[in-house]
C-alpha positions in Angstrom: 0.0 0.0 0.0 1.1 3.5 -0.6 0.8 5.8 2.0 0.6 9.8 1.6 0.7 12.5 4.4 -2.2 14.0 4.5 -2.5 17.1 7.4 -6.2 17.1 7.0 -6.8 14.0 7.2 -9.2 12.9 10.0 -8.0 11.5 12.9 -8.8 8.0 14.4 -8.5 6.8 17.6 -7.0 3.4 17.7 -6.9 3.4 13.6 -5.4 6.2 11.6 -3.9 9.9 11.8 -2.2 11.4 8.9 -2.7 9.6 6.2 -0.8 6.4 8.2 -2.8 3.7 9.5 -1.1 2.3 13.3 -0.1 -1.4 13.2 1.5 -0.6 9.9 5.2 -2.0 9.3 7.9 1.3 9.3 9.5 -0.4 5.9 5.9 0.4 4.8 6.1 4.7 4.9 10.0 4.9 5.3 10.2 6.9 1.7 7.2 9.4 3.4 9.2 9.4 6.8 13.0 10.0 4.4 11.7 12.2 1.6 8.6 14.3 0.4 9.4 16.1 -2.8 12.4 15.6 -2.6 13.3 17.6 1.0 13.9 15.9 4.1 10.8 15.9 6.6 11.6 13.8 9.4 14.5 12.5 11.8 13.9 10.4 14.6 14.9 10.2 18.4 14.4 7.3 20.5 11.4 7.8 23.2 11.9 5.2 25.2 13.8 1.9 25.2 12.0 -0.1 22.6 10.3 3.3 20.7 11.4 5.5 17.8 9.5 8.6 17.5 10.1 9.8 14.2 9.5 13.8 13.9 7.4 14.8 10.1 7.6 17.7 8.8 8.4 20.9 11.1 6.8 19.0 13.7 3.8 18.6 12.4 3.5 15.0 13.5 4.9 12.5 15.3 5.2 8.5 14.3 6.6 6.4 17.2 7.7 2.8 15.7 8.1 -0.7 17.8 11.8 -1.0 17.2 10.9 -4.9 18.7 8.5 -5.1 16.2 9.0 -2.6 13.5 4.9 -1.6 13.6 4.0 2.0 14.2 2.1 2.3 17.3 1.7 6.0 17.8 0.8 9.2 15.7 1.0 12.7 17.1 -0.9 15.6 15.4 0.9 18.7 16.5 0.3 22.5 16.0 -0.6 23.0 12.0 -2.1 19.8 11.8 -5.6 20.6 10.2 -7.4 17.6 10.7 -10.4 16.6 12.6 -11.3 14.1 15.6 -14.9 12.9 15.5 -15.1 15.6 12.7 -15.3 18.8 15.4 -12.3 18.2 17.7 -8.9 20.2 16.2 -5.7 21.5 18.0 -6.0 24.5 20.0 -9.8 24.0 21.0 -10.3 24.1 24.7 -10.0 21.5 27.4 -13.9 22.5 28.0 -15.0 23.0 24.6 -13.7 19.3 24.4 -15.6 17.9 27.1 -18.6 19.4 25.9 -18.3 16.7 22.5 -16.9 14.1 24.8 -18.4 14.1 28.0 -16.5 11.0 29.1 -13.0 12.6 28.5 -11.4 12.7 31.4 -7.7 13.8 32.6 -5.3 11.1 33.8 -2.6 12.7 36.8 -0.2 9.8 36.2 0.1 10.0 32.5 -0.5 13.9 32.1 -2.9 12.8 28.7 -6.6 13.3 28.5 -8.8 10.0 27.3 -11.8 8.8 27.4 -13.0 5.0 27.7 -15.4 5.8 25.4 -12.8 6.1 22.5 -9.5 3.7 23.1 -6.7 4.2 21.5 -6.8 8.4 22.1 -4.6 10.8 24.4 -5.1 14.6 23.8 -2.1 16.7 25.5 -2.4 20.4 27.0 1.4 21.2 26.9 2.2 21.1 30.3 3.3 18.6 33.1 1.0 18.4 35.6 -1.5 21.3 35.0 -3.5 22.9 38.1 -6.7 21.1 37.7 -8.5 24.1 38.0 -7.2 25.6 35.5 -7.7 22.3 32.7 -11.0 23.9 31.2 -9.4 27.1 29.9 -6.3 25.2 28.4 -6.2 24.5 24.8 -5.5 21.3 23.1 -1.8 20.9 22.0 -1.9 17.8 20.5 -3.6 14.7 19.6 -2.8 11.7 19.2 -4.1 8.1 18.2 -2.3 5.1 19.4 -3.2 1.0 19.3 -4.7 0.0 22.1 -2.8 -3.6 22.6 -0.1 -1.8 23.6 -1.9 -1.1 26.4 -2.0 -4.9 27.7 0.6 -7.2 29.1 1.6 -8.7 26.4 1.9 -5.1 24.2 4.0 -3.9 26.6 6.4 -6.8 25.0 6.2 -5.9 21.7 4.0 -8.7 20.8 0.7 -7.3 19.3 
């Protein structure tokens, strides 16, 4: 399959962000991740131990990559992306405006992400480690991002999903 980025496209939880589906191998989009038109649009840093987070464009979004098993689990939309969650939800809308299309959002302390249980396989980010909780309905959304949910489990946390 080719893949294309797309900074409009609509974003996913627990499927697609970007034109790049999750569970897809990195050999898959390496030419998108190495070269678009010819100009160099990503490096890559490692995240953690067993995750590459490849950087597109001027980041724009974020890919993190298994390095175990070589599948992208992760994709960030950052500021500029111009796509949509749920078809209303974009990047810099507020915390409260949020809640109001996802009632069941809620912020998680130990992971400093927003989710909801309602829609696995979503974190939405505010830009700041460990925000005043009182303050969370006036912040705006800094990012979004769509990740697969097996990694959530015992045996994702091995690389084997």
């Amino acid at each position: 399959m080719r893949y294309k980025m797309q900074i409009d496209a609509p974003i996913i939880p627990n499927q697609s962000l970007g034109g790049f589906e999750l569970r897809t191998p990195l050999i898959d989009i390496q030419n998108q991740i190495e070269v678009l038109g010819g100009t160099m649009i990503g490096n890559y840093n490692l995240a953690t131990p067993f995750g590459a987070c490849y950087l597109v464009g001027d980041k724009l979004m974020e890919i993190g990559v298994d390095v175990r098993n070589g599948k992208i689990y992760n994709i960030t939309a950052c500021s500029g992306y111009r796509g949509r969650l749920l078809d209303k939800i974009i990047i810099g809308m507020k915390v409260k405006e949020v809640s109001a299309l996802i009632p069941s959002i809620y912020y998680d302390e130990s992971r400093d992400i927003l989710q909801s249980n309602e829609y696995p396989g979503l974190a939405m980010n505010v830009g700041e480690t460990d925000p005043p909780l009182h303050l969370l309905p006036d912040m705006k959304i800094t990012s979004i991002s769509v990740y697969a949910n097996e990694i959530t489990t015992y045996d994702g946390s091995k690389g084997l999903w």
